[in-house]
GUMARTOR-211460 format. One record per residue (C-alpha): residue number from 1; residue in three letters; x, y, z. Coordinates in steps of 0.5 Angstrom, whole numbers, plus 500, padded with zeros to 3 digits. Layout:
// residues N
<node nr="NUM" rest="Ala" c1="X" c2="Y" c3="Z"/>
...
This chain:
// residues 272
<node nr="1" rest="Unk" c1="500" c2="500" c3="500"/>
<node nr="2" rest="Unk" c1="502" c2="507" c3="498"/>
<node nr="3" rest="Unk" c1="505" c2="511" c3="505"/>
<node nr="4" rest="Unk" c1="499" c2="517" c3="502"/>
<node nr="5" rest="Unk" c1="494" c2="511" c3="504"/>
<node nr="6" rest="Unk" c1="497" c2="508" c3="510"/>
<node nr="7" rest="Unk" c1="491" c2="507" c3="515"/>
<node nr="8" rest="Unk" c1="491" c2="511" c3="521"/>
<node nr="9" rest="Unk" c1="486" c2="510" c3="527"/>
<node nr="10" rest="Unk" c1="484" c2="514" c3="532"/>
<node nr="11" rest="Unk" c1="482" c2="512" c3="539"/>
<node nr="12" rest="Unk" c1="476" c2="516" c3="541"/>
<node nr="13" rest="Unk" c1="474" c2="512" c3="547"/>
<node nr="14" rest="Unk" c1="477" c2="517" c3="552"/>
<node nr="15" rest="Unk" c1="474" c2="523" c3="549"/>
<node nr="16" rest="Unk" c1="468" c2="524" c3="555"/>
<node nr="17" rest="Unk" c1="474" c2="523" c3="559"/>
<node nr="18" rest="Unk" c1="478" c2="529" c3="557"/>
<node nr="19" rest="Unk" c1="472" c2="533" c3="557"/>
<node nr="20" rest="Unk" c1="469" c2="532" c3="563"/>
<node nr="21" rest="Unk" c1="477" c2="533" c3="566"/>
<node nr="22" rest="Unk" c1="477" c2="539" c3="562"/>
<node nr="23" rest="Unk" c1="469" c2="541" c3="564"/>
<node nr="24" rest="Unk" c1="471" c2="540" c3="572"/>
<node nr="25" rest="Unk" c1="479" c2="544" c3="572"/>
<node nr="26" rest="Unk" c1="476" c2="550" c3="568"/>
<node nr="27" rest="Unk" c1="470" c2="550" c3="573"/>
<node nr="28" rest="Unk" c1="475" c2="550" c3="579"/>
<node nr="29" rest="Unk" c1="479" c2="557" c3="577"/>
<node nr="30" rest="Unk" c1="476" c2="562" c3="582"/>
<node nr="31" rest="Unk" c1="480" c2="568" c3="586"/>
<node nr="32" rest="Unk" c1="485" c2="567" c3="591"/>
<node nr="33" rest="Unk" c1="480" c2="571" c3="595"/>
<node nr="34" rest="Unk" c1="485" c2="571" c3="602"/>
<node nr="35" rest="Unk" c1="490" c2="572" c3="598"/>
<node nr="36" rest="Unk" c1="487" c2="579" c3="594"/>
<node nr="37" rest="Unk" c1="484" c2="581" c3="601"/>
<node nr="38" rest="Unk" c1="490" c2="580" c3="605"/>
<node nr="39" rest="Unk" c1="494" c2="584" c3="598"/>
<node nr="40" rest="Unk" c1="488" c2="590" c3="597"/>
<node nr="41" rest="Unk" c1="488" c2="592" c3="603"/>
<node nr="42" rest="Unk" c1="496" c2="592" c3="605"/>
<node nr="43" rest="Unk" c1="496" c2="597" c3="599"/>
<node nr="44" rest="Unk" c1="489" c2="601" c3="601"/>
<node nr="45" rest="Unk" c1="492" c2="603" c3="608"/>
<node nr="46" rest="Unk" c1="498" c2="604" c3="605"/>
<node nr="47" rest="Unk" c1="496" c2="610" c3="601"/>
<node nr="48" rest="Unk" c1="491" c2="612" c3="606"/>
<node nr="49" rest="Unk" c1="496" c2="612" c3="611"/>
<node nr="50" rest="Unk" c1="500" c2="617" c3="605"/>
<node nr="51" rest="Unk" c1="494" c2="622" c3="604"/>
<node nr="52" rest="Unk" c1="494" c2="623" c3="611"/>
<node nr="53" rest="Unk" c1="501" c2="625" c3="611"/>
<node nr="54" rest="Unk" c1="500" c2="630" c3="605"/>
<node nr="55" rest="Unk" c1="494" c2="633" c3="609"/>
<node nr="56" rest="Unk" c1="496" c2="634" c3="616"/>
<node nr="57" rest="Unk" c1="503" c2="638" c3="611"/>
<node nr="58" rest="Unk" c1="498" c2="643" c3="607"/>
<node nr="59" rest="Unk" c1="493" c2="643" c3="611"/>
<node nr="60" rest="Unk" c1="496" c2="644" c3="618"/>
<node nr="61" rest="Unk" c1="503" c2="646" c3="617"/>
<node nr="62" rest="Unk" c1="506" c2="639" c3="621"/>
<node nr="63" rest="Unk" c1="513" c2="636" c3="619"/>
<node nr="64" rest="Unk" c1="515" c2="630" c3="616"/>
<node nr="65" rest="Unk" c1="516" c2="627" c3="623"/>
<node nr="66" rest="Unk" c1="510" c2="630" c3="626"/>
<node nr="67" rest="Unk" c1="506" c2="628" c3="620"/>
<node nr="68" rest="Unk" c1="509" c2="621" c3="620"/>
<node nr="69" rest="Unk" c1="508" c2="620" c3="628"/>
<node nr="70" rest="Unk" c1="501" c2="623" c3="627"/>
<node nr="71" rest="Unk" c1="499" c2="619" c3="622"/>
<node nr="72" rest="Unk" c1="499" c2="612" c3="626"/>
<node nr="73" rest="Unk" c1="494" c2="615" c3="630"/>
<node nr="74" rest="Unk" c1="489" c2="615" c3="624"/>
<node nr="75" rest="Unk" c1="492" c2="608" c3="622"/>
<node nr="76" rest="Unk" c1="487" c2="603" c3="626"/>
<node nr="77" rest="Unk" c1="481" c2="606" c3="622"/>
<node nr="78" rest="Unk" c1="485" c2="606" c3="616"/>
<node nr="79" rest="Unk" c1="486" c2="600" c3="617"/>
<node nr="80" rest="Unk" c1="479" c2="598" c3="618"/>
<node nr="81" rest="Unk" c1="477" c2="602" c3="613"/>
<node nr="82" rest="Unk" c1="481" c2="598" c3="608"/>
<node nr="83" rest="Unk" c1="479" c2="591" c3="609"/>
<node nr="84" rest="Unk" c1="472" c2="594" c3="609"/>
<node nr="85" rest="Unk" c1="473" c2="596" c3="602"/>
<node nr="86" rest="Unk" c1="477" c2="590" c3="600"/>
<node nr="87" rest="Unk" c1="472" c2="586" c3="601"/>
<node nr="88" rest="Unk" c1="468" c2="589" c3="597"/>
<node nr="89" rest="Unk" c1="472" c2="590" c3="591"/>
<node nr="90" rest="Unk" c1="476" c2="583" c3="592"/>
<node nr="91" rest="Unk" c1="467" c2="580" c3="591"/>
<node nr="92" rest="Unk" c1="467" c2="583" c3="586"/>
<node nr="93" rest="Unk" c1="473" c2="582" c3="582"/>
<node nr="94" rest="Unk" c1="472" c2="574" c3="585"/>
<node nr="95" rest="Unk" c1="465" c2="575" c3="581"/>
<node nr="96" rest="Unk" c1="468" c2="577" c3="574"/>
<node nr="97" rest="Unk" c1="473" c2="572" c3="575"/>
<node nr="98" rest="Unk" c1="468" c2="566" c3="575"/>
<node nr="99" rest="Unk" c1="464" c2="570" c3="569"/>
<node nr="100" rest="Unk" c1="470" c2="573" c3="565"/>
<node nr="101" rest="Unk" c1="476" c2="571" c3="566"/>
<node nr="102" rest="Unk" c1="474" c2="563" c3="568"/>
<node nr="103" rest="Unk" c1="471" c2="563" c3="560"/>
<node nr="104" rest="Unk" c1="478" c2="566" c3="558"/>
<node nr="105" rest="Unk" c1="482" c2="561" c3="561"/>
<node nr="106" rest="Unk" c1="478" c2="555" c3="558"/>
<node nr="107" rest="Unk" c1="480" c2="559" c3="552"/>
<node nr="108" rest="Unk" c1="487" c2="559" c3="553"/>
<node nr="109" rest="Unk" c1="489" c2="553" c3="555"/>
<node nr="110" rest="Unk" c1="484" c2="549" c3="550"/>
<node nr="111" rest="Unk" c1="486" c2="552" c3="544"/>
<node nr="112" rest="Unk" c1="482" c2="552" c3="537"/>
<node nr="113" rest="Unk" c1="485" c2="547" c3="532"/>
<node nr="114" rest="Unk" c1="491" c2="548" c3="529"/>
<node nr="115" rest="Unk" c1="490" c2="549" c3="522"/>
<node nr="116" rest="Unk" c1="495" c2="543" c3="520"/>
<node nr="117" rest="Unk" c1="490" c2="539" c3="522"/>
<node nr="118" rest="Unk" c1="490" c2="531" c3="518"/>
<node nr="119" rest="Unk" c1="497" c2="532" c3="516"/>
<node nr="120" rest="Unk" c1="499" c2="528" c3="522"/>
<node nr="121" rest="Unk" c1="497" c2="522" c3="518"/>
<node nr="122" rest="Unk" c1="503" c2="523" c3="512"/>
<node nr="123" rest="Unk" c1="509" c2="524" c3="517"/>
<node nr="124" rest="Unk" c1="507" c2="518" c3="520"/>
<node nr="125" rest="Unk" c1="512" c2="511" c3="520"/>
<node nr="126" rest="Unk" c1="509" c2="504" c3="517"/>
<node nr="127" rest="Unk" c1="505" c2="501" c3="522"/>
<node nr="128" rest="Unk" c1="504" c2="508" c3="526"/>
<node nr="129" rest="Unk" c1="497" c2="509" c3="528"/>
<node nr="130" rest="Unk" c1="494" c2="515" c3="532"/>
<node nr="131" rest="Unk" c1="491" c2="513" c3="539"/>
<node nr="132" rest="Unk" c1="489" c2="519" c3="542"/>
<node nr="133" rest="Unk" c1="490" c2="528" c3="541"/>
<node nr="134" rest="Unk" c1="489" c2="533" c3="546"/>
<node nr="135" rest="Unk" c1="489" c2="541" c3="546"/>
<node nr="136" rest="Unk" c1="495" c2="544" c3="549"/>
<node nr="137" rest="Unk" c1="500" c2="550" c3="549"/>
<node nr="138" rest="Unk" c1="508" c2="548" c3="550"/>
<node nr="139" rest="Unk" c1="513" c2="552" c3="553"/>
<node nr="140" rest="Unk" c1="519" c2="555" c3="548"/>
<node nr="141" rest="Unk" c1="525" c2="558" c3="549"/>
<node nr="142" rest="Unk" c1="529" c2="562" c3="543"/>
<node nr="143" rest="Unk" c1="535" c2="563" c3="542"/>
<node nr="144" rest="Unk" c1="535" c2="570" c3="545"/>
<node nr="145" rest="Unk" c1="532" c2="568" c3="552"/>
<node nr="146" rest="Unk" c1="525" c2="570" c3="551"/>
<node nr="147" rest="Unk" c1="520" c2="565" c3="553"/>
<node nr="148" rest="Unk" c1="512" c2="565" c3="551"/>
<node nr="149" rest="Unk" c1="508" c2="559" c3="550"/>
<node nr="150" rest="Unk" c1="505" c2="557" c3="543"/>
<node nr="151" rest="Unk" c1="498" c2="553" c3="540"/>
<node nr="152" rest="Unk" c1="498" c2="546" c3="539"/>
<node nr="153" rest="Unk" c1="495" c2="540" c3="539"/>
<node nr="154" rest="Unk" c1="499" c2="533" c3="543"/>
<node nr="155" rest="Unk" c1="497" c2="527" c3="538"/>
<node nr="156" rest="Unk" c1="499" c2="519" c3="542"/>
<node nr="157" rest="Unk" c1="501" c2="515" c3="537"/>
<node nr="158" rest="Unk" c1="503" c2="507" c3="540"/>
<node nr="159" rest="Unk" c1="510" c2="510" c3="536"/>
<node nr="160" rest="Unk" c1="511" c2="517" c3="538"/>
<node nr="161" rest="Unk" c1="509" c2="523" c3="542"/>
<node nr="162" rest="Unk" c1="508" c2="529" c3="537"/>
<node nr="163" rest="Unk" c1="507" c2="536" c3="537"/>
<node nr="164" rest="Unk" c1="503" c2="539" c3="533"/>
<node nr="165" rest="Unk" c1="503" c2="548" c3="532"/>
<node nr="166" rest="Unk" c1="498" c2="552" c3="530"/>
<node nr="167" rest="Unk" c1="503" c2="557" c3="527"/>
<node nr="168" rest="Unk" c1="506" c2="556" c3="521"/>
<node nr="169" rest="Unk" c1="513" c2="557" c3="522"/>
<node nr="170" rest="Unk" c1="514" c2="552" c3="527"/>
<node nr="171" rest="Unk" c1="515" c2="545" c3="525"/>
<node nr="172" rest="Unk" c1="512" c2="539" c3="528"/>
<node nr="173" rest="Unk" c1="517" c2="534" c3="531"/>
<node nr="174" rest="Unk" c1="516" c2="527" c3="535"/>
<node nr="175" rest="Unk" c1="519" c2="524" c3="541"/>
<node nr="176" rest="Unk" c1="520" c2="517" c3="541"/>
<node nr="177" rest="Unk" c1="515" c2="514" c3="547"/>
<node nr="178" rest="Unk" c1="521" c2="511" c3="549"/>
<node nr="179" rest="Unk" c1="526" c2="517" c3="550"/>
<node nr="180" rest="Unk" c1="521" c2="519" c3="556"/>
<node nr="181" rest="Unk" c1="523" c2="517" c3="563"/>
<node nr="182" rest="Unk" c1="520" c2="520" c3="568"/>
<node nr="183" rest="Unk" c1="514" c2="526" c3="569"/>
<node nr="184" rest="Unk" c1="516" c2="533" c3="572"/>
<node nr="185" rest="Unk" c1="509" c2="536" c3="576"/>
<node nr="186" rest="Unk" c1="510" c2="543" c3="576"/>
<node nr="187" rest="Unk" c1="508" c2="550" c3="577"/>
<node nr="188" rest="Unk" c1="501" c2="553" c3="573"/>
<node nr="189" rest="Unk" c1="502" c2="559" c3="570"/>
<node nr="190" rest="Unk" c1="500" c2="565" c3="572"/>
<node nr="191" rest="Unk" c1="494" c2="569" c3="571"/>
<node nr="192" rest="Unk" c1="492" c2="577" c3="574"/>
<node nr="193" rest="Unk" c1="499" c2="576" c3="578"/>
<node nr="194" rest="Unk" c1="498" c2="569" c3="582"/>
<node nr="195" rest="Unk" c1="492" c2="571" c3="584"/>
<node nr="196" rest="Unk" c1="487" c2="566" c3="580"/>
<node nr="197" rest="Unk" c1="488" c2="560" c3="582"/>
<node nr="198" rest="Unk" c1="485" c2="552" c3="581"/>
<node nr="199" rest="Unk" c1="489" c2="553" c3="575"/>
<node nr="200" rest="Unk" c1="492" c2="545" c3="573"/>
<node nr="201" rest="Unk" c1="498" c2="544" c3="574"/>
<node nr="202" rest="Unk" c1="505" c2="544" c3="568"/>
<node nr="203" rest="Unk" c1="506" c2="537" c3="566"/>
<node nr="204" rest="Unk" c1="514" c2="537" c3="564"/>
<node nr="205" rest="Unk" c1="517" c2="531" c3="560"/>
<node nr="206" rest="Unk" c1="524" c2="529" c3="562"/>
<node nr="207" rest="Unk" c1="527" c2="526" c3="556"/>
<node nr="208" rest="Unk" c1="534" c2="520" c3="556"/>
<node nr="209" rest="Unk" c1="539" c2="526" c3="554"/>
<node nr="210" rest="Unk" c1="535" c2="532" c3="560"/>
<node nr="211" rest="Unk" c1="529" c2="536" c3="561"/>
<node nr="212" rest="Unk" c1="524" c2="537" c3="554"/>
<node nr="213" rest="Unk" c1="518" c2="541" c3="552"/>
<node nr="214" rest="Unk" c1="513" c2="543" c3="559"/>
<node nr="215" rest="Unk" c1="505" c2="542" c3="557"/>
<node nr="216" rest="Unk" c1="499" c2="546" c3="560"/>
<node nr="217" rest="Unk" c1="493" c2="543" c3="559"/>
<node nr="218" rest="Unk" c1="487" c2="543" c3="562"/>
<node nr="219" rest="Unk" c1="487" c2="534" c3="562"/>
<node nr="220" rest="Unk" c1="493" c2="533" c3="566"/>
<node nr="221" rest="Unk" c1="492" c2="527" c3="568"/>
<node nr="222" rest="Unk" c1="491" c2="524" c3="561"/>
<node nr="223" rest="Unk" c1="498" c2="526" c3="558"/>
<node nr="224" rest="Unk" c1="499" c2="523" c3="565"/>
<node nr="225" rest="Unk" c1="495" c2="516" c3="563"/>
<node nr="226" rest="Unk" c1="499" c2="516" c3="557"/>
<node nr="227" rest="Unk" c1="506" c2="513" c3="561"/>
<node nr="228" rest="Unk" c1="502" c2="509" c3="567"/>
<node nr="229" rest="Unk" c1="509" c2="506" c3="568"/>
<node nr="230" rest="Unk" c1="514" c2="513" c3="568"/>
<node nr="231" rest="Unk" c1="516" c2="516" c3="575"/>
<node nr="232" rest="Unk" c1="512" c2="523" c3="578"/>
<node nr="233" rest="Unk" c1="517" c2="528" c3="580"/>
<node nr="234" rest="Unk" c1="515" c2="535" c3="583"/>
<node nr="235" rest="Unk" c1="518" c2="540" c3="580"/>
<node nr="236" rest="Unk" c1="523" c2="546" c3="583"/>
<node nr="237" rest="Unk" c1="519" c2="552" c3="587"/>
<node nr="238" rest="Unk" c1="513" c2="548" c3="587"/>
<node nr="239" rest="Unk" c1="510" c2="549" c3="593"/>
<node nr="240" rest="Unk" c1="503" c2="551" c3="592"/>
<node nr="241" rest="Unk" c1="497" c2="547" c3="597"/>
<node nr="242" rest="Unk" c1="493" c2="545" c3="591"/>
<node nr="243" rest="Unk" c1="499" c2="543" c3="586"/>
<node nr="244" rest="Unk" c1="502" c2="538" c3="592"/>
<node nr="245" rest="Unk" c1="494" c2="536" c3="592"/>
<node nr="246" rest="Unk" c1="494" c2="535" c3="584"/>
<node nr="247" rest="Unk" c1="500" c2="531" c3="584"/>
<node nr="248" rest="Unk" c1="498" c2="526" c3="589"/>
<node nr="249" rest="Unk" c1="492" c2="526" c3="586"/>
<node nr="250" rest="Unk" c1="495" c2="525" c3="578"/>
<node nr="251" rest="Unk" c1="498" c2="518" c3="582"/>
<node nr="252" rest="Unk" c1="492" c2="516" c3="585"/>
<node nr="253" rest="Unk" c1="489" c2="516" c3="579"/>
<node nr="254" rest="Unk" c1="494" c2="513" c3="575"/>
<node nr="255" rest="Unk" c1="495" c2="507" c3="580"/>
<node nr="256" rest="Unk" c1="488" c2="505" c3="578"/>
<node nr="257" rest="Unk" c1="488" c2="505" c3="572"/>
<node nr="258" rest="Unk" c1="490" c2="500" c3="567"/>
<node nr="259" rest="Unk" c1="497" c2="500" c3="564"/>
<node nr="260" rest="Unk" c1="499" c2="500" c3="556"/>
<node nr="261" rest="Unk" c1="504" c2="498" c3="554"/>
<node nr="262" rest="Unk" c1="509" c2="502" c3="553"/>
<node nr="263" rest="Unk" c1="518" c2="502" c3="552"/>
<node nr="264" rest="Unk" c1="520" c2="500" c3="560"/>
<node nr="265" rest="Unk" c1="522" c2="507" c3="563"/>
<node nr="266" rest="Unk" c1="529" c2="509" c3="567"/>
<node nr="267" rest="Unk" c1="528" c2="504" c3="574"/>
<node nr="268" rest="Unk" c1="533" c2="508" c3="577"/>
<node nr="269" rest="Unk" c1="528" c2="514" c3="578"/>
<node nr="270" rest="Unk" c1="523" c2="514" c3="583"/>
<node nr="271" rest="Unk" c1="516" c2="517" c3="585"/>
<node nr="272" rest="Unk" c1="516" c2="523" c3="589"/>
């Protein structure tokens, strides 16, 4: 059979199970309320604390010193003021973000279709089939240090890892299932200053010869299903509450599923 008519096939069994994980992560982004409180009203104080210093100089013609000292006078009700008002204001913006921002993130980590999409079929080897695809964005870093990520699609094939952009200027390139020997949990990106959270976590792959392309996805656990037998390591800075309880979460999925069949992986490395 000729390679522009070789057969490829789709496992679409687990497409409700990507929907519902991506339906129940977009569902949990909200405000960090405590966080944007505790921030709001430190910033708050701060310039009501300001004001006063700048009135009681104009108005009432006291030093810097004087201004300084009389102003912790004004501070407990400051203080309170701020909180009040923060409470407000941190209400509001936590709506917006479940009505706004919510749907903006989904967006964001659930790109549209790249427009390359059917021309996986005509790079793939005698006998290569395609399992599974997911939308992600992967992490790139240039030759001059600039970071970004870019849109694209994650195709499984029971061969290779392929990454497919959306941009034409990127070439698509695969990974051998072979090459990966472990999966690095890490830090979600960030959104209005580390101030949205819920957010899944990044899903680094790290090759035989070092670290690889780092995915964010809002289906963690299926890149995760993907390598049943490949260890879970916890990335560097990683300290975030719910990213720990999302690693934990990742093993105790995976430890209940079925294995596939993949290459053996690197038995020197160990979960974290």
């Amino acid at each position: 059979m000729l390679p522009f008519f070789r057969e490829t096939t789709r496992v679409t069994s687990n497409d409700s199970t990507i929907f519902d994980e991506e339906t129940r992560r977009s569902n949990e982004v909200r405000l960090a309320f405590g966080r944007a409180v505790m921030y709001s009203t430190v910033v708050l104080t701060l310039l009501y604390e300001l004001l006063v210093i700048v009135v009681l100089q104009r108005q009432f013609g006291f030093s810097l010193l004087k201004s300084l000292v009389g102003s912790l006078l004004f501070l407990p009700q400051g203080l309170f003021g701020s909180f009040l008002i923060s409470l407000a204001l941190c209400g509001l913006l936590a709506v917006m973000v479940r009505m706004v921002l919510r749907p903006v993130v989904t967006l964001w980590y659930h790109p549209s279709r790249p427009q390359n999409e059917g021309m996986l079929e005509f790079r793939l080897g005698a006998g290569e089939t395609i399992r599974q695809e997911l939308p992600i964005r992967w992490r790139w870093l240039d030759h001059t240090g600039r970071r970004g990520w870019s849109i694209g699609t994650l195709a499984l094939t029971n061969r290779r890892l392929w990454i497919l952009p959306q941009r034409w200027d990127q070439e698509p390139h695969a990974i051998d299932l072979s090459e990966v020997v472990a999966l690095e949990i890490g830090q979600p990106p960030r959104f209005l200053g580390g101030l949205v959270e819920g957010l899944p976590p990044t899903v680094t792959l790290v090759l035989k010869q070092g670290e690889g392309p780092t995915l964010a996805t809002l289906a963690p656990q299926t890149i995760v299903s993907w390598f049943p037998d490949r260890p879970l390591r916890r990335g560097f800075f990683v300290d975030d509450k719910r990213v720990l309880e999302t690693i934990d979460e990742l093993a105790a999925n995976r430890s209940r599923e079925r294995p596939r069949p993949h290459a053996p992986a690197d038995q020197n490395l160990r979960i974290l």
